[in-house]
RODREN-552001 format. One record per residue (C-alpha): residue in one letter; z negated, y, x; residue number from 1. Coordinates in steps of 0.25 Angstrom, whole numbers, plus 5000, padded with zeros to 4 digits. Each point is the difference from the previous one (the first is absolute). Layout:
BEGIN
A;Z;Y;X;NUM
...
***
This chain:
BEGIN
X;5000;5000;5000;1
X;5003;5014;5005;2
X;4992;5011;4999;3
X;5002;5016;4993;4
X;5008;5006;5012;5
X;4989;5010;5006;6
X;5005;5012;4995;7
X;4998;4995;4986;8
X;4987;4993;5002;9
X;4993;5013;5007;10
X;5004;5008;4986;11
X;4995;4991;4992;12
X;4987;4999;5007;13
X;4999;5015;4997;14
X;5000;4999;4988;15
X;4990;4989;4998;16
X;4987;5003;5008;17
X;4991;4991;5000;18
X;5005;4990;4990;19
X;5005;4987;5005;20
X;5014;4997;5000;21
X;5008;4987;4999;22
X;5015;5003;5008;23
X;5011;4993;4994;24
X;5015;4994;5006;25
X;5009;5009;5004;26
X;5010;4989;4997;27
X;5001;4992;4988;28
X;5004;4987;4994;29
X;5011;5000;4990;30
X;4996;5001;4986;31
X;4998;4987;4993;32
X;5009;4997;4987;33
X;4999;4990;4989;34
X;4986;5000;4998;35
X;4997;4999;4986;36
X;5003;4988;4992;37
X;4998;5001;4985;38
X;4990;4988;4995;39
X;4996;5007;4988;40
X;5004;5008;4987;41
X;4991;5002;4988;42
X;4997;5010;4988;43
X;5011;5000;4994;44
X;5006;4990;4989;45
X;5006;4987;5010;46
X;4986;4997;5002;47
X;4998;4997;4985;48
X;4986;5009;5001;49
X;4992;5003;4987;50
X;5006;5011;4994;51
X;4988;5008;5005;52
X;5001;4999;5015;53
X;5014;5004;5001;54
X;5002;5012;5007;55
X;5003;5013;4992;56
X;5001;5012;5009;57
X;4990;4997;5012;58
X;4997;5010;5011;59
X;4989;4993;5009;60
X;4998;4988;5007;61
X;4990;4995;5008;62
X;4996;4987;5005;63
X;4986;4992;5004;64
X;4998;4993;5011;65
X;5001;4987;4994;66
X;5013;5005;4995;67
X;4997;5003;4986;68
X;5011;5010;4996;69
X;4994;5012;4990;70
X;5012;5008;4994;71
X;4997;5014;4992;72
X;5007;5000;4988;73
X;5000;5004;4985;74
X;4986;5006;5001;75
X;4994;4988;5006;76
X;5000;4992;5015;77
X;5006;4985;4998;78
X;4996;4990;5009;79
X;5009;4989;5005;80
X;4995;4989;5011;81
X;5009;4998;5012;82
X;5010;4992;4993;83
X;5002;5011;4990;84
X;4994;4993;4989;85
X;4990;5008;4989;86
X;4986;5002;5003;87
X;4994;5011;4991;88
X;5002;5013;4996;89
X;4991;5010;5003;90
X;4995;5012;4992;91
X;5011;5007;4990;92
X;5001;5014;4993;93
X;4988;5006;4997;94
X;4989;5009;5003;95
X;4990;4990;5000;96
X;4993;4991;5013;97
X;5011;4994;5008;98
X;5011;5006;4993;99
X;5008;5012;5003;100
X;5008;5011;4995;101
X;5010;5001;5011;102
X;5000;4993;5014;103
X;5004;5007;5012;104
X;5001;4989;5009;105
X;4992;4987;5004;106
X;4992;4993;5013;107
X;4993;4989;5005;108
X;4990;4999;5012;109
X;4998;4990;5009;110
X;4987;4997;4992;111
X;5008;4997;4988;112
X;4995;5012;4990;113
X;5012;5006;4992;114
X;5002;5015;4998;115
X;5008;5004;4990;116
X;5002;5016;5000;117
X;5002;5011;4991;118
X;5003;5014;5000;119
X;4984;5003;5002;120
X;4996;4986;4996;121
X;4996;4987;5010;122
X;4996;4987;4992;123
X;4995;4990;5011;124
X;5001;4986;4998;125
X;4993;4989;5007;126
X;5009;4988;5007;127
X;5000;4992;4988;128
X;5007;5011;4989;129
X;4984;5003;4997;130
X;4999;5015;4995;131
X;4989;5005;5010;132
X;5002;5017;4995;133
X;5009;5012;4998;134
X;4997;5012;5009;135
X;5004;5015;4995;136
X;5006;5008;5014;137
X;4999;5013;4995;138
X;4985;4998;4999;139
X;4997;4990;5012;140
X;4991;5004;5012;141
X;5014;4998;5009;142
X;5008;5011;4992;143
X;4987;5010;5002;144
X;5000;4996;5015;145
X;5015;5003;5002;146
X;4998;5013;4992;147
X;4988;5005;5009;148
X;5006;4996;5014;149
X;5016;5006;4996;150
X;4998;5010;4988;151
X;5012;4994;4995;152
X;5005;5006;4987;153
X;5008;4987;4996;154
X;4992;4987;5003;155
X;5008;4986;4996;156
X;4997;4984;5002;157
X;5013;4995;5006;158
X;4997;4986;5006;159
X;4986;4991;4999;160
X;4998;4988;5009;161
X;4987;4992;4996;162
X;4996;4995;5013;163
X;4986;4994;4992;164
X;4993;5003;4986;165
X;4994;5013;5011;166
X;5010;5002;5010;167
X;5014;5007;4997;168
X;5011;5008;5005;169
X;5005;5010;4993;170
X;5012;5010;5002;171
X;4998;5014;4994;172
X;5010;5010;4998;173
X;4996;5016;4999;174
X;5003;5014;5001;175
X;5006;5011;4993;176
X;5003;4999;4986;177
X;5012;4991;4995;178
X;5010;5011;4999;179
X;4996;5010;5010;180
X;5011;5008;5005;181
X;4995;4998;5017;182
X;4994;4987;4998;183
X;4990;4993;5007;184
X;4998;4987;4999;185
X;4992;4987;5009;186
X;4996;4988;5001;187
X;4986;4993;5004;188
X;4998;4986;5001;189
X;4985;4995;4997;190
X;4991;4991;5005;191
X;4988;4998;4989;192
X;4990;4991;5003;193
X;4986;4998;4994;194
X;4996;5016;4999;195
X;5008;5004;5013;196
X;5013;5006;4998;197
X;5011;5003;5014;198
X;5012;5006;5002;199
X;5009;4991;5005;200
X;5012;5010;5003;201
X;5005;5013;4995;202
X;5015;5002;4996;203
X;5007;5013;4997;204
X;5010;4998;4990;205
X;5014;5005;5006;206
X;5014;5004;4993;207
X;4994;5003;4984;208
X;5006;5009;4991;209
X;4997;5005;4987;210
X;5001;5011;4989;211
X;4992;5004;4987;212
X;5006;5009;4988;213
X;4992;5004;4990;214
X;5007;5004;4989;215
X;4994;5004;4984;216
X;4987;4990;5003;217
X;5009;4988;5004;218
X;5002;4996;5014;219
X;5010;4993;5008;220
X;5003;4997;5016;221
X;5004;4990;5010;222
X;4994;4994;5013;223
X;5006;4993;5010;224
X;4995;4994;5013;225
X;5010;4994;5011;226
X;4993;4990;5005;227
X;5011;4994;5007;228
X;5000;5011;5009;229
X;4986;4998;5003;230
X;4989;4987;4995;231
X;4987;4995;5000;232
X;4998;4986;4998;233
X;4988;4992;5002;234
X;4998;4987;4998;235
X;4986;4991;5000;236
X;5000;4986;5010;237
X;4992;4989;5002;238
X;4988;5002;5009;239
X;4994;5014;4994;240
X;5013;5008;5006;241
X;5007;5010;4993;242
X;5014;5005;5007;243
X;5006;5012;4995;244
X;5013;5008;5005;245
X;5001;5015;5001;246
X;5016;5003;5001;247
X;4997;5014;5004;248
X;4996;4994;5012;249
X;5012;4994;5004;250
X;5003;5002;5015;251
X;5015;5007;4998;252
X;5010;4998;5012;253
X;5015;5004;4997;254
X;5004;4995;5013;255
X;4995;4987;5000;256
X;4991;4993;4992;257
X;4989;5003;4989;258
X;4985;4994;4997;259
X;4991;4999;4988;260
X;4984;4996;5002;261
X;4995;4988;4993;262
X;4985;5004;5000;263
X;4991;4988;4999;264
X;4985;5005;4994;265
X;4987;4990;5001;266
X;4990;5002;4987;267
X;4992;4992;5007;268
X;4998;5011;5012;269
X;5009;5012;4997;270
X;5007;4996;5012;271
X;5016;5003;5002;272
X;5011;4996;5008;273
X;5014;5003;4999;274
X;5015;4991;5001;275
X;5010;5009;5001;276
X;5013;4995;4998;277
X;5016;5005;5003;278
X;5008;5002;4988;279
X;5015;5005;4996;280
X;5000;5015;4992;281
X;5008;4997;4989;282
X;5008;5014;4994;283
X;4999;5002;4985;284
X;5011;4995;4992;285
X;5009;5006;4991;286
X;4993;4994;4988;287
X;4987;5006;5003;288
X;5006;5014;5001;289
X;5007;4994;4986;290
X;4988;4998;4993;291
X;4994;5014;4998;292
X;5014;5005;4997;293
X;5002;4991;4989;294
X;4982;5004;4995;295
X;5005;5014;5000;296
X;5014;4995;4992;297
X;4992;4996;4989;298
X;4995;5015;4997;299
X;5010;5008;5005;300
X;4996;5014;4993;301
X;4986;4999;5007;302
X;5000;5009;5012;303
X;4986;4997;5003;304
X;5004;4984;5003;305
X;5014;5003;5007;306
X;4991;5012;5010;307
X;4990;4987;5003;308
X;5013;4990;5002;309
X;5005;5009;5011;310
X;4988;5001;5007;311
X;4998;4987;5000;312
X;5015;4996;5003;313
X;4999;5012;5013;314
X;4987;4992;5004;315
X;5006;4986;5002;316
X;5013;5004;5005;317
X;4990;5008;5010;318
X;4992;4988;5003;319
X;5013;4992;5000;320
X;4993;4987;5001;321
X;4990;4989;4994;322
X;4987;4997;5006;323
X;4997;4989;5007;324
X;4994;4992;4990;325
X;5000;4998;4984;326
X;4992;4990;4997;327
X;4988;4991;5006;328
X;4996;4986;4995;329
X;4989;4990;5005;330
X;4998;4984;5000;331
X;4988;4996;5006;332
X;5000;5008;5014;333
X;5014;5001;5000;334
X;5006;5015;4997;335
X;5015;5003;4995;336
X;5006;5011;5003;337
X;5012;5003;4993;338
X;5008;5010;5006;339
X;5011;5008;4993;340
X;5010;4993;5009;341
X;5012;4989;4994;342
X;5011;4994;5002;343
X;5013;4998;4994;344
X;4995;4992;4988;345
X;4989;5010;4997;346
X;4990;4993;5006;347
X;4987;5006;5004;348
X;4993;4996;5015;349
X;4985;4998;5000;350
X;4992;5000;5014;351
X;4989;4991;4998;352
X;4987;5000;5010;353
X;4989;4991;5003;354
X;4987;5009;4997;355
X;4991;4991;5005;356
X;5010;4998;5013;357
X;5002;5015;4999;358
X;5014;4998;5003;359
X;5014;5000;4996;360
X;5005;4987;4995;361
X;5015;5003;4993;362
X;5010;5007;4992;363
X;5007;4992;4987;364
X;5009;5005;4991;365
X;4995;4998;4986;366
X;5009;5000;4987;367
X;4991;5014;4996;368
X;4986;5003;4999;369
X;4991;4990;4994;370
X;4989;5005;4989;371
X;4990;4990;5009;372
X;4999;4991;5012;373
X;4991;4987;5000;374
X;4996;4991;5006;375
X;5015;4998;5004;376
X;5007;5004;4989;377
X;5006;5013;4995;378
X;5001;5004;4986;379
X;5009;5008;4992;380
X;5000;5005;4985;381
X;5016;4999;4997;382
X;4999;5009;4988;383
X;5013;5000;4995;384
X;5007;4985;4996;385
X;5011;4992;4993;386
X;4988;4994;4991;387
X;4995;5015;4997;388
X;4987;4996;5004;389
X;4994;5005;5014;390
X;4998;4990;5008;391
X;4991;4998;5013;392
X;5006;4993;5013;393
X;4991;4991;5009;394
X;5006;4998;5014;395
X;4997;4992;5012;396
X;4999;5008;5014;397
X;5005;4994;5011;398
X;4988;4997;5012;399
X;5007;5007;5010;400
X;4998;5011;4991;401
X;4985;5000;5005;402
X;5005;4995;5015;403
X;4998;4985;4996;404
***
């Protein structure tokens, strides 16, 4: 294995004093192909499911790790074991204990509770689908913390990781008032355990823009943030670590070539180290720039919109390219990284990294994201099919995926 060339390695010890950092190769392996075979499809009617576990409109998946599959849909989480056979349903619409009004999203901890969250609401549930309560955000002693430390005017739940019944991690969003004409907007990602709260990072929210009219006591606006232009992503592993990826961070050289910082946190003793890794920019396409033309098509006598889309569209042409990464995934101690970078087929390359080894294992080109990796699958909701029922895909990852 080579080493950063010295030029490279003494920048990028400037810029991480007094953190340990893990060098990568300067040259890599070709990207492995073919590595998901399909062994699985369920949810929609080839199955011959009870009319109550087909799949309706899902948005969230999520899976245990003794591969129970739980799938958000109509109101409700539908359980299926590995084999993508019915368990139970849990909860439904309602107001009462265990169910919900509207679910935002879904996770499971590696002590096996459930969290099923709402817009201000999170009903736990224990490891066997047991209703254990339903905490209000709005009026918990972690929104009251976040609003004497920051100030923040606009304080949201985004993601909640159950690490135990009294150990979580939670991902806050704040700042400025939704539409504020020069927003301000961050993210802090919790640790909570017993009565003690820390701060595990602090990210400034980059490339957001909004207006607010107010017109005759009705309101209208817009907001839009480009997060592929700049990212965070965190991402729970086994072993009490948590990984999170700061874009902004991203060693730029034109010349030559470019590097994003895997930083690999301990809850265990607050100690970090760092993998940083070489990565290809990828420019923005056409249909990125597309998108907000055709947002400010749909209401073409609104000069408020078409004034935000040119600011926006100056902005990326500007930036001219993606950040280094769009999306991270975990499996045990293994991280996926999945770059913005593909090939002919539109396939998208992951770099996958040993956590535990802290090192780089691989890169593999995979079909598109997948909603989860597990325990050496990937799964994907396919919501659009020939049956017109969404359907969920099981694939099997190849070993060399995980340098096996």
């Amino acid at each position: 294995m080579k080493l950063f060339r010295i030029s490279i390695l003494i920048l990028l010890l400037f810029f991480n004093c007094g953190t340990e950092v893990e060098f990568q190769i300067d040259e890599m392996e070709p990207p492995l192909t073919d590595v998901c075979t399909l062994e699985l499809t369920f949810g929609n009617n080839e199955e011959n499911l009870p009319s109550e576990y087909l799949l309706i409109s899902p948005s969230s998946i999520t899976v245990s790790d003794n591969n129970d599959i739980f799938v958000e849909d109509e109101t409700s989480i539908k359980v299926y074991n590995s084999n993508g056979r019915p368990k139970t349903i849990i909860g439904g619409k309602g107001e009462g204990p265990g169910e919900f009004r509207n679910i935002f999203g879904i996770s499971i901890g590696p002590s096996g509770i459930l969290l099923v969250r709402e817009e201000q609401y999170s009903s736990i549930f224990t490891p066997d689908y047991k209703f254990i309560s339903k905490i209000d955000f709005r009026y918990s002693r972690l929104r009251a913390s976040i609003q004497e430390e920051y100030k923040w005017e606009s304080i949201n739940l985004s993601e909640v990781l159950y690490l135990s019944e009294d150990e979580r991690i939670a991902l806050i969003r704040g700042g400025t008032h939704l539409y504020n004409p020069d927003p301000s907007h961050y993210y802090v990602l919790i640790h909570e355990k017993h009565d003690s709260l820390k701060s595990i990072v602090h990210h400034s929210i980059e490339y957001e823009f909004s207006y607010y009219r107010r017109i005759e006591g009705a309101g209208y606006g817009a907001r839009y943030t480009l997060d592929f232009l700049s990212k965070f992503l965190w991402s729970y592993v086994s072993g009490d670590k948590i990984i999170y990826v700061k874009t902004s961070e991203d060693v730029i050289n034109n010349n030559s070539e470019s590097y994003y910082t895997l930083h690999v946190f301990s809850l265990h003793d607050g100690q970090e180290k760092e993998i940083i890794q070489r990565y290809t920019r990828i420019p923005v396409s056409d249909e990125q720039i597309r998108y907000f033309n055709e947002e400010a098509a749909f209401n073409p006598k609104n000069k408020d919109l078409r004034n935000l889309i040119d600011r926006i569209i100056n902005t990326i042409e500007d930036k001219k390219y993606n950040a280094s990464l769009q999306s991270l995934k975990a499996d045990r101690n293994y991280i996926f990284a999945f770059t913005y970078k593909m090939n002919s087929k539109k396939e998208i390359i992951a770099d996958v990294f040993d956590i535990d080894a802290g090192e780089y294992l691989v890169s593999a080109y995979f079909p598109k994201i997948p909603r989860i990796i597990k325990n050496g699958y990937a799964y994907y909701l396919i919501s659009e099919t020939d049956e017109n029922f969404p359907k969920i895909e099981k694939y099997k990852l190849d070993p060399a995926v995980y340098g096996k």
